[in-house]
N, C-alpha and C positions, 0 to 999 in steps of 0.2 A: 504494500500500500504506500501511495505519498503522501507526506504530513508533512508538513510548515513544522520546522525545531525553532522554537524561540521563546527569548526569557519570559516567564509565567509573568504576569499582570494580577493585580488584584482583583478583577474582578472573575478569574480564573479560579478563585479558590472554591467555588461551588462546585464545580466539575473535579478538580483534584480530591476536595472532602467525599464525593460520590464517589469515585474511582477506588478510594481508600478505604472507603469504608465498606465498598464490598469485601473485599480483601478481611477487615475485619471480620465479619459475619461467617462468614466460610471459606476460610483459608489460616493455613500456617504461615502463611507469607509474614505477616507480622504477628508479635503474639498480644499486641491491643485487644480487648476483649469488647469492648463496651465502644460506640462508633463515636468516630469524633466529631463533635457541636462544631456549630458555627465561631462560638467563641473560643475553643481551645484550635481549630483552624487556622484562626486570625493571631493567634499566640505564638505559632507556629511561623506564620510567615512572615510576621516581624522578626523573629529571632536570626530569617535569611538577611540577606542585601548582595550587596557585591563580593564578600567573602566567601559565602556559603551560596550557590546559584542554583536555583530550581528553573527548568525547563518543564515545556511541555511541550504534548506532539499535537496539530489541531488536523484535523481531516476536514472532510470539506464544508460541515459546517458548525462543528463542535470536538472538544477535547479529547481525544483517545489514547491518552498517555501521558504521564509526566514523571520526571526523575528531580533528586536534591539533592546537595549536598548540604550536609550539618553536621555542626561541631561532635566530635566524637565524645571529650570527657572537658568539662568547663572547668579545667584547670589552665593557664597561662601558659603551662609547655607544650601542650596537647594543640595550641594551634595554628600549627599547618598539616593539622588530621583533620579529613573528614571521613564518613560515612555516608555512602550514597544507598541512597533509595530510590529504587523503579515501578512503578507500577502501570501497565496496561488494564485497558479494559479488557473485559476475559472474553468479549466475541472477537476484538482486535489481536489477540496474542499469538505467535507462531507467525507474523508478516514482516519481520524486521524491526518493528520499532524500539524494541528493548535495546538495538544493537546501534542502532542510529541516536538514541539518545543517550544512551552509558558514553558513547564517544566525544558527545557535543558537550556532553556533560565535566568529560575529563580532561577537554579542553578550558573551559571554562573555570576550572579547579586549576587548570597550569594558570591561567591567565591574573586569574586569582592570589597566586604565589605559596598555594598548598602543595606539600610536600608528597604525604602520604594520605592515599585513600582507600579505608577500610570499607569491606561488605560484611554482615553477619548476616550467615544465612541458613535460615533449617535445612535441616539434609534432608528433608522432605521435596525441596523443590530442585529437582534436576534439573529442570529446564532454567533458572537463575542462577545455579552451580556454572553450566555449560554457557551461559552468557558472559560470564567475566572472567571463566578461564580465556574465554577465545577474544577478550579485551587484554588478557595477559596479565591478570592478578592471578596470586598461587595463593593455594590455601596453605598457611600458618599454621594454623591448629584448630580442634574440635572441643567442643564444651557438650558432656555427656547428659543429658536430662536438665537440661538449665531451664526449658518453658515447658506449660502446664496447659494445654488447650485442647478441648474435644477430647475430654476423657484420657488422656495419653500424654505420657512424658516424649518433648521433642529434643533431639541434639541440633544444634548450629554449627556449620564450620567458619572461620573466618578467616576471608581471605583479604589479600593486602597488593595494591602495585604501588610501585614509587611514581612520582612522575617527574 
């Protein structure tokens, strides 16, 4: 599919909170349990700017993807780490867009002048494993039973590229 990459706008975050919040409801993708408000949204996308840059992917006449980068751990040393997140809509996934936005995304993180950029991700999701191997982040290490969702203990691995 083709989709317009460009930096998310505010009034974007209805679509990014819908997008996410499916993911909430029924998915290990994140382990949020409970969907996120308009107001913890908007909490969220103040805490971006120029350091930390959210994209999204638009198709032809609304949102069908967006990725972010945010601060890893809000200590003073920890920042030129980020943490990106991707999310597709789930009828959009499997057309490229996860691959064209982790890239725009990690341009935008060099441009930025972050160092390192983490993924944590359930080992549940293969298909977001096999998207940032093939962006060229290597998995680090595993964390055995760290999230609790849908009746079942999940592991994460985290993976890491420099830029």
């Amino acid at each position: 599919m083709n989709a317009l990459i460009r930096p998310a706008i505010e009034k974007d975050l209805a679509a990014i909170g819908e997008i996410y919040n499916y993911y909430v409801l029924y998915s290990t993708a994140t382990f949020a349990e409970t969907p996120c408000s308009a107001t913890e949204q908007e909490d969220w996308w103040q805490a971006h700017g120029d350091r930390y840059p959210v994209l999204v992917a638009e198709g032809d006449s609304d949102i069908v993807g967006w990725a972010s980068l945010s601060p890893y751990i809000e200590r003073c040393a920890y920042r030129f780490t980020a943490e990106v997140s991707i999310y597709i809509r789930p009828e959009m996934t499997g057309q490229g867009l996860g691959s064209c936005l982790l890239e725009n995304l990690l341009d935008a993180g060099r441009k930025a002048g972050l160092h390192t950029v983490l993924a944590i991700i359930t080992t549940e999701s293969q298909s977001s494993l096999r998207l940032h191997a093939k962006a060229g982040f290597q998995e680090v290490g595993r964390l055995k039973q760290v999230g609790y969702k849908f009746d079942r203990w999940c592991d994460t691995a985290i993976l890491q590229l420099l830029l």
